[in-house]
C-alpha positions as CSV (number, residue, x, y, z in Angstrom):
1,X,96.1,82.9,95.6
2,X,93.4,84.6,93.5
3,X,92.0,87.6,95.1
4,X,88.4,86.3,95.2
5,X,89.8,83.1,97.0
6,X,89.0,84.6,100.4
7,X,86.2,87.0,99.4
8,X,84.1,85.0,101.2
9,X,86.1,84.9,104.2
10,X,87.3,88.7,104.4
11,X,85.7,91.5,104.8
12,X,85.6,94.4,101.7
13,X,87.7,97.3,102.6
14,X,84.1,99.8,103.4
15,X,83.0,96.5,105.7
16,X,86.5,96.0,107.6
17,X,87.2,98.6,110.5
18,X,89.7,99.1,113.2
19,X,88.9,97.7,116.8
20,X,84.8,98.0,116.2
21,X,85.0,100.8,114.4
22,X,84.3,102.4,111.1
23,X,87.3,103.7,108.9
24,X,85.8,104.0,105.5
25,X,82.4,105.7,104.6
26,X,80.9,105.3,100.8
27,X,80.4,108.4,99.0
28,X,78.8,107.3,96.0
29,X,77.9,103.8,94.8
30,X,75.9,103.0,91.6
31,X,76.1,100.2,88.7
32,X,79.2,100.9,87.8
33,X,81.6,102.4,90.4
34,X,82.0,102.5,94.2
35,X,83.4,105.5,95.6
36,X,84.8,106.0,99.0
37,X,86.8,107.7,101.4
38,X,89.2,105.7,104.3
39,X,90.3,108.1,107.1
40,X,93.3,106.7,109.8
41,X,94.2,109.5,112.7
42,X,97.7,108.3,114.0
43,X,97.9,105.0,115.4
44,X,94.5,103.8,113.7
45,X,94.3,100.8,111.1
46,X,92.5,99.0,108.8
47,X,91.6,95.3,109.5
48,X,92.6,92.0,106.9
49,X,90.6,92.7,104.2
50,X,90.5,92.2,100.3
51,X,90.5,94.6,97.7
52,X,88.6,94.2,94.0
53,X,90.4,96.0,91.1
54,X,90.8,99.8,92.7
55,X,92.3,103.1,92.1
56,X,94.0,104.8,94.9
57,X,94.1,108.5,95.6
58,X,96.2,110.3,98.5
59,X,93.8,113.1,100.1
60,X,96.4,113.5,103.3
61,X,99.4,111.6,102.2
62,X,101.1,109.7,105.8
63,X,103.4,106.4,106.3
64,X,101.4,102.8,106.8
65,X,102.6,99.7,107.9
66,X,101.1,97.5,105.5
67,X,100.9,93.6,106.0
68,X,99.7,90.8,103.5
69,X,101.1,87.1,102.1
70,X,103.7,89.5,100.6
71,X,105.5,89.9,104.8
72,X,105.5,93.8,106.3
73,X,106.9,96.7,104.5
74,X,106.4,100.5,105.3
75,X,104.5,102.6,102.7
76,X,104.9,106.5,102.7
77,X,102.4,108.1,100.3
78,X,102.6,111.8,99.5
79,X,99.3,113.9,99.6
80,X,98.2,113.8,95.7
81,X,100.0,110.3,94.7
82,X,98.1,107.6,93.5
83,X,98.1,103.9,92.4
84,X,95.9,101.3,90.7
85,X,95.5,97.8,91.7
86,X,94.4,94.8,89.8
87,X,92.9,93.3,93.5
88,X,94.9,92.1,96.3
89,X,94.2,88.7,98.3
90,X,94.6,90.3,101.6
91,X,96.5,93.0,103.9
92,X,96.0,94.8,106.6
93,X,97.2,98.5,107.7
94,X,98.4,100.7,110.1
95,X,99.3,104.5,110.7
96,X,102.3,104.6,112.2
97,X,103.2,108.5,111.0
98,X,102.3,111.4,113.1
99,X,99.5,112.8,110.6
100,X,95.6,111.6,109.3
101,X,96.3,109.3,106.4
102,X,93.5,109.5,104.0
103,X,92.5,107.6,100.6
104,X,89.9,108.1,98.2
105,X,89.4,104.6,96.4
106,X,87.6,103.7,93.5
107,X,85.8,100.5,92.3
108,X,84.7,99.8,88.9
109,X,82.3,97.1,88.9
């Protein structure tokens, strides 16, 4: 399914939360990039969302459990790793480590 197939339906990753509340926070947003920063203590997620075209940074690296069309898998990031993404239909997350996971993401427009 093409990633903006449910754009209309899901939330963007800044809009989507975990149980009511906020998980990402923009830090800079302007015609051409979207810059922000998601933050998941232990045991916190991120609800289904999609994802545009992105770049991924590790601030505080941590293990996810990360769900889309693709089934569940287990990701374990390192602080300082990073990954690019040409847009993903949907997934959703959760920390299952013992630290803060946090990403800085970046959206060209």
């Amino acid at each position: 399914m093409p990633v903006w197939a449910l754009a209309e339906e899901l939330p963007d990753p800044v809009a989507a939360g975990w149980q009511g509340e906020t998980v990402c926070e923009i830090l800079r947003e302007d015609a051409e990039l979207r810059i922000f920063r998601c933050t998941f203590p232990p045991g916190v997620g991120h609800e289904r969302h999609f994802h545009p075209r992105h770049f991924g940074y590790a601030l505080s690296g941590g293990t996810m459990r990360i769900t889309s069309d693709a089934g569940t898998r287990e990701v374990t990031l390192k602080t300082g790793s990073y990954f690019f993404n040409e847009g993903i239909a949907w997934h959703e997350g959760l920390n299952i480590g013992d630290t803060t996971v946090s990403y800085l993401m970046i959206e060209p427009k």
